[in-house]
C-alpha positions, -999 to +999 in steps of 0.1 A: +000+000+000+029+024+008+048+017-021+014+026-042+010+056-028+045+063-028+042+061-071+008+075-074+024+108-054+055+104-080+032+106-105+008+131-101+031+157-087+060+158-104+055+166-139+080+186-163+094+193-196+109+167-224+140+176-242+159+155-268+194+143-257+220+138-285+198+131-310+194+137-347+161+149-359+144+143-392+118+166-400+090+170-431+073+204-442+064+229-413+027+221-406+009+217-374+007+181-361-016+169-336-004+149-313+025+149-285+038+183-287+070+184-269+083+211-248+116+224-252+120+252-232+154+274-246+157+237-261+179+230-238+197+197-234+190+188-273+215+180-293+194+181-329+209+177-359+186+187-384+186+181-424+161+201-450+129+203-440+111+186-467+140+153-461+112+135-453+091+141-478+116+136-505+123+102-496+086+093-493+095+065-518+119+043-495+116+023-465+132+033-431+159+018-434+169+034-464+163+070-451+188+058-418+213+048-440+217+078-466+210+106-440+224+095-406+258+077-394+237+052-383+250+017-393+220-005-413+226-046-416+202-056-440+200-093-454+190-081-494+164-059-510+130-071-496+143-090-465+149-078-434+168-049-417+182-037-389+198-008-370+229-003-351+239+026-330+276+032-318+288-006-320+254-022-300+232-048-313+198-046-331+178-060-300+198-030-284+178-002-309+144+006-297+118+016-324+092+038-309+056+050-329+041+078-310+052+067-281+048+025-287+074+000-291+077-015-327+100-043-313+092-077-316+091-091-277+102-126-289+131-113-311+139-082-293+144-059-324+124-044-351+122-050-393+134-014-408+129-026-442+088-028-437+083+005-422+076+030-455+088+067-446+060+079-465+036+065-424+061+089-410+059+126-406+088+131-380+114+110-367+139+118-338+169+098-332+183+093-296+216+081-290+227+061-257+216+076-222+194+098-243+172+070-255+164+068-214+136+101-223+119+077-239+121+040-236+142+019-211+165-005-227+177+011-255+214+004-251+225+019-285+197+040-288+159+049-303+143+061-327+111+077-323+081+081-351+053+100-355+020+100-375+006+133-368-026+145-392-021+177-409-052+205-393-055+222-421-095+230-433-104+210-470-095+183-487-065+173-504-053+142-517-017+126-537-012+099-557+027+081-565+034+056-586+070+045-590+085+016-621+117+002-617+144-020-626+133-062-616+097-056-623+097-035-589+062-013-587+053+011-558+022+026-554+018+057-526-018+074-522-028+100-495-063+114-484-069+140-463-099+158-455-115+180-426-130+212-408-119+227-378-136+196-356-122+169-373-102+159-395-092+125-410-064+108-430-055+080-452-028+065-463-020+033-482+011+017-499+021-012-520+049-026-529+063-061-550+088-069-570+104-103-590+139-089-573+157-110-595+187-092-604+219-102-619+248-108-600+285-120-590+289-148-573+317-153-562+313-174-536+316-208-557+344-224-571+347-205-605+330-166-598+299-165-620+273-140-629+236-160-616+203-144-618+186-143-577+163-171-579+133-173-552+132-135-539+102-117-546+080-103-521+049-078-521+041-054-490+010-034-485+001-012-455-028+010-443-025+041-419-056+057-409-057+087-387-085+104-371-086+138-356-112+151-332-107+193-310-128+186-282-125+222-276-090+252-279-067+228-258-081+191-257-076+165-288-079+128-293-060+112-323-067+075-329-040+058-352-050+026-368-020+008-392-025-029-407+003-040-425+009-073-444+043-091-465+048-121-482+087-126-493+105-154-504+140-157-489+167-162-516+197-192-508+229-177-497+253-174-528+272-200-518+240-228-522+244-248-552+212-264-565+172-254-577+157-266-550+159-249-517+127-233-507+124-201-481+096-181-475+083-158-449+047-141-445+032-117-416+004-093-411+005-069-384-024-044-366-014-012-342-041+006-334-036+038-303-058+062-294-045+098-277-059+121-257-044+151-250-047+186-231-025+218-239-028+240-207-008+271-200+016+252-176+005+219-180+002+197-206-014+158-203-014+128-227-030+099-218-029+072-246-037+032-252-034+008-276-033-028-292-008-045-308-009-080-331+017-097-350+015-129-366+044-146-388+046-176-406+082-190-413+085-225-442+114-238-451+125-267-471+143-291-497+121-296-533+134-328-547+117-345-582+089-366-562+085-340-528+093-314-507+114-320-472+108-297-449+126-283-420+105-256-404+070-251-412+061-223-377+038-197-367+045-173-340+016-147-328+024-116-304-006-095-285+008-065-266-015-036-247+000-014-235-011+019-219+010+059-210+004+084-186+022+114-191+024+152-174+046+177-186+049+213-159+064+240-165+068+260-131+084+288-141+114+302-165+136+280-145+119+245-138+106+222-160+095+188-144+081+154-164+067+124-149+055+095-174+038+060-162+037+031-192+025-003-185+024-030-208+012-070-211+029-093-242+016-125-248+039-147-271+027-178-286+051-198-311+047-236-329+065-258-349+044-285-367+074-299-387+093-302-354+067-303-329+088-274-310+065-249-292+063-226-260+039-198-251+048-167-226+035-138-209+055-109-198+039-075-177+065-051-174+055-013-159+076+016-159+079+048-141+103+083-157+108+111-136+124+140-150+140+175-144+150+202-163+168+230-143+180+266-157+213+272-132+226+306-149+221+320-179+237+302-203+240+268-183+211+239-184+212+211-169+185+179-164+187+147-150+160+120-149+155+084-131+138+053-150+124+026-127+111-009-145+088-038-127+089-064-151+066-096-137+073-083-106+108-082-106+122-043-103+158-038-122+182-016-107+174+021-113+178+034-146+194+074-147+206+097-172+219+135-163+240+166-181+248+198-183+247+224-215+268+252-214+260+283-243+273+317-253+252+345-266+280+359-278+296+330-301+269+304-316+287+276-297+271+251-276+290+227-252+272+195-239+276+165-218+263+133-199+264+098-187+236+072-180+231+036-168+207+015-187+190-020-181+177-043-207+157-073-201+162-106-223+140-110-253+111-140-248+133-162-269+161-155-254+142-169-219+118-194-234+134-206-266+129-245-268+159-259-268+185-237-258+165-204-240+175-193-204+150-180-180+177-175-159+195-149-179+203-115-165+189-082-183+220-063-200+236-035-183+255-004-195+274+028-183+280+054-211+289+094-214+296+111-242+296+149-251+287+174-277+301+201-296+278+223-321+288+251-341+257+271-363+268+303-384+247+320-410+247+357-426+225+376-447+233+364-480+215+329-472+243+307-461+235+290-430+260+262-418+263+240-388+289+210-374+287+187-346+310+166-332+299+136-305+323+118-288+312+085-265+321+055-244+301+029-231+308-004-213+279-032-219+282-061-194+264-093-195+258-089-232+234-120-244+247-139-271+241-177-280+265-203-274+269-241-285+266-258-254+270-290-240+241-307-254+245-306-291+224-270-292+231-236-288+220-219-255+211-180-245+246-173-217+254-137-202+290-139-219+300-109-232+317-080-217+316-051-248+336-016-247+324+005-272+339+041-280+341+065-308+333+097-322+307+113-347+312+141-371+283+163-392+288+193-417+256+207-431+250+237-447+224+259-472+227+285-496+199+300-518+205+324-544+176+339-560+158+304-576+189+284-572+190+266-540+216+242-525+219+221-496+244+193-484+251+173-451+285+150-445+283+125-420+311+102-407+314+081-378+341+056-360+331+032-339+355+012-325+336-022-304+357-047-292+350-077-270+367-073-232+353-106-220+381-124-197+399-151-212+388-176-191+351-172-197+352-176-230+375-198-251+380-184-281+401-162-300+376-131-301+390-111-269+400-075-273+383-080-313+359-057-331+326-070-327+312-088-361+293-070-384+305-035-369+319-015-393+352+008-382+341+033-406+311+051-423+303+078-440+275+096-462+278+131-479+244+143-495+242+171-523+205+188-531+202+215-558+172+232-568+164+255-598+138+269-603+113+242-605+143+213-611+158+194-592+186+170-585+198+145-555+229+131-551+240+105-524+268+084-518+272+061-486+304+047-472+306+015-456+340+001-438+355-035-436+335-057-417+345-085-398+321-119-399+341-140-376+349-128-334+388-136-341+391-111-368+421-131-387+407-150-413+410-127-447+380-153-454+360-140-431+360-103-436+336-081-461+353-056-478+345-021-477+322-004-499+308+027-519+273+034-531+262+059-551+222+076-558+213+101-579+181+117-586+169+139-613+131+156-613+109+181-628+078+199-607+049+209-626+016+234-617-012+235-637-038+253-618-042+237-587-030+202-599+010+195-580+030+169-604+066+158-599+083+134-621+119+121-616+141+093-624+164+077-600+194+059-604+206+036-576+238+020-570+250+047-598+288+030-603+270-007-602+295-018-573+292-052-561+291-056-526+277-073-496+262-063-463+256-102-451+281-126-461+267-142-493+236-122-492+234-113-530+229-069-534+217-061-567+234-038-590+225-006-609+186-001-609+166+026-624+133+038-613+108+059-630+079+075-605+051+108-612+037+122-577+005+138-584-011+163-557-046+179-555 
């Protein structure tokens, strides 16, 4: 009873300001969004690294994953076009990345991590990346990092609608249409996409005894997705938004290029269905969202050998997820000094998974609630500082305290901006980890890590339009009881608390504008080293990985992006750096190590106006220099593809 009262006092009193921690931020066109408005007071404690404000919307065509890759440092692992991909922040894993969606976690609870490739950027009107002890304003557990989405509605009177339609190379068709329409009560929006493609490109194998080109056999897929938002003013400062998104894939999975034969058969289906609903009050001082939702996944996983008379299979599962979860959430502003913010999230997941080939099942339930109290504190002048605490019950279990706190330090003479902070995070195991039959642990320990890092920004900008700004992050973090699976004694692999990661590194930007008269300009650099190396003792492990750069991790990458405008054309250019990566812990074999790469995109368009019709046609050229390359060992990339789309507004 005590401790009850003890959180409901916690949570109705304290109540404060959010502000964005060393993150990048990703915004579309400057309209009014309803839904969680956050306070930034001076902005203070955000570290924002922001591109053109149309970035979104010029990459409406793409998935996630995509957008992460050419625009951030972030590192993207993805298996081939179509299949499935994942994010890595400074040197963590993918189950370390959280993927939020106003304010929900997109993570899988049984694999701990979340499919960039099937999220299309054209559901997402804003995205914020947090990095490290950041991540802790948000969600706990995100050891690398988050990234937060938003589907806001536009609250513009009328009606307005779009329609994309994109050819390319493969057989590849896209289809994009938006519609909007509303008064100054309510408003509602539609979106839908679809997306298939044959995906059998040409390629160079050379992963079998004489280097061939082959044609990628058994690798096309087909996406479609529905996002509808509705929009209700209650009255000048009370709204309800209620976000409903059903999503469904069908791919076939491709044999690695090292598979010789016709008759390998891989395949992988899902549909999804989010649905939230938001309610929301915009006081002077005091601002309250109180939101719930639904969440169900179901995936269906075949694989198997085709010989002349039949097929042998080897997995033939279906795993199904349920998640509600619910948010309470005050944000205060006391006065010009004191912002305070309390949030309360609880959550159930119910995981059921079965094999019929192998008869291998299990079925779990999970109930995890937490508690973020937060402070934002104007000291001087120019000096900020915040700190927050994170507390998660999981099944009635509490993990240690979660905190995050730093200090920003500004001149109002010189447009320079010093920050810094640490954190400690927690992570709990994913349901497979625990309840994987064979090899899961229940007994496994949630992941722990310690990290600071610091921030340097630099804006200038004079009357003649130029406007630039650099950043520079450095960043150290020590991840202990890192999960990883092991062979163990019993002829299977088993979940162990093994690994004892350091990770450190630094991040540069350089972006900048200039506009003269109709011509207009913009560009953004990106480079980041990450250096992630395994510090487990000798004894605890026996093999030759100790004081070795994580697998997968590159040492290097870089993007530079190039936009220019005139008049009413346009064109895009991109290229993306990738480093050596290492696919084996001992980093020695030449064998097992993917060389580095370059990519380059380039996009060339024309806008049109005829009365109060929008059209914009353009042609895109991807992988420009047709490198061939690999981001998974003997995952097949394609080569040079062209695409051919027309937007059409009303």
């Amino acid at each position: 009873m005590k401790k009850s009262t003890l959180i409901m006092f916690l949570t109705f009193s304290y109540c404060g300001a959010y502000s964005q921690n060393y993150a990048d931020t990703l915004y579309i066109e400057e309209v009014e969004i309803i839904g969680d408005k956050i306070i930034k007071p001076d902005k203070v404690i955000a570290v924002c690294f922001e591109t053109d404000s149309s970035v979104i919307r010029k990459n409406a065509d793409i998935s996630l994953s995509e957008l992460l890759s050419e625009n951030t440092d972030i590192f993207i692992k993805s298996y081939g076009q179509g299949l499935s991909a994942t994010a890595s922040f400074r040197g963590t894993g993918a189950s370390h990345t959280q993927i939020l969606w106003n304010g929900i976690s997109l993570n899988n609870p049984m694999l701990g991590q979340a499919d960039l490739s099937l999220i299309p950027v054209f559901f997402v009107d804003k995205a914020v990346i947090l990095k490290s002890g950041s991540s802790l304003l948000s969600v706990g557990g995100a050891l690398g990092g988050g990234i937060l989405l938003t589907s806001g509605i536009e609250t513009k009177k009328g009606f307005s609608t779009s329609l994309m339609q994109i050819f390319g190379s493969n057989n590849t068709y896209k289809t994009f249409a938006k519609i909007t329409g509303g008064n100054s009560i309510l408003t509602a929006s539609l979106k839908f996409y679809h997306e298939q493609s044959e995906n059998d490109f040409l390629y160079y194998n050379n992963a079998v005894g004489n280097p061939v080109f082959e044609r990628q056999k058994n690798a096309d897929y087909k996406k479609n997705a529905l996002l509808n938002t509705v929009a209700v003013k209650l009255s000048e400062n009370k709204k309800v938004k209620l976000n409903t998104w059903l999503q469904y894939f069908d791919r076939n999975i491709p044999p690695i290029m090292s598979f010789q034969g016709d008759g390998r058969l891989e395949n992988q289906t899902g549909n999804d269905f989010k649905t939230i609903v938001e309610y929301f009050s915009d006081k002077r001082k005091l601002k309250t969202k109180i939101s719930a939702g639904f969440i169900n996944e179901n995936m269906q996983y075949f694989s198997g050998d085709k010989t002349e008379n039949e097929t042998f299979v080897r997995t033939d599962s279906k795993s199904k997820v349920n998640r509600f979860f619910s948010n309470l959430k005050y944000d205060y502003k006391i006065n010009d000094k004191y912002f305070f913010q309390t949030q309360l999230t609880s959550e159930y997941q119910k995981a059921n998974y079965f094999d019929k080939k192998t008869e291998i099942s299990y079925f779990a339930e999970r109930n995890f609630t937490e508690l973020l109290i937060y402070s934002d504190y104007k000291a001087e002048k120019n000096i900020n500082s915040y700190a927050l605490l994170r507390a998660n019950l999981t099944d009635k279990k509490f993990l240690p305290l979660m905190y995050s706190g730093g200090i920003m330090i500004f001149s109002d003479k010189i447009p320079f901006t010093f920050k810094t902070g640490i954190s400690r995070n927690y992570k709990n195991p994913s349901l497979n980890d625990l309840f994987w039959i064979p090899g899961g642990n229940p007994d496994l320990r949630p992941e722990k890590s310690f990290s600071g890092d610091f921030n340097l920004n630099y804006k200038i900008s004079d009357k003649n339009n130029l406007k630039l700004e650099s950043d520079i992050n450095g960043y150290i973090s020590h991840i202990n009881d890192w999960i990883i699976w092991m062979p163990g004694d019993f002829q299977y692999w088993r979940a162990e608390n093994i690994k004892k990661v350091f990770a450190r590194g630094f991040e540069f930007s350089l972006s900048g504008k200039y506009n003269l008269k109709k011509l207009k300009t913009h560009f953004k650099i990106n480079y980041s080293y990450t250096k992630t190396t395994n510090e487990t003792d000798k004894g605890d492990i026996a093999d030759a990985s100790y004081g070795k750069q994580l697998i997968y991790i590159p040492l290097h990458k870089a993007n530079a992006l190039l936009d220019i405008g005139y008049k009413r054309s346009y064109i895009r250019f991109s290229h993306v750096y990738t480093g050596e990566r290492f696919t084996s812990s001992s980093n020695e074999d030449i064998r097992h190590r993917l060389p580095a790469y370059n990519i380059d995109n380039i996009t060339v368009g024309k806008k049109i106006n005829v009365k109060k019709v929008n059209a914009d046609i353009q042609v895109k050229i991807k992988n420009l220099l047709n490198v061939d390359y690999q981001e998974i060992l003997w995952r097949a990339m394609p080569g040079r593809q062209f695409f051919i789309s027309l937007k059409i507004e009303i």
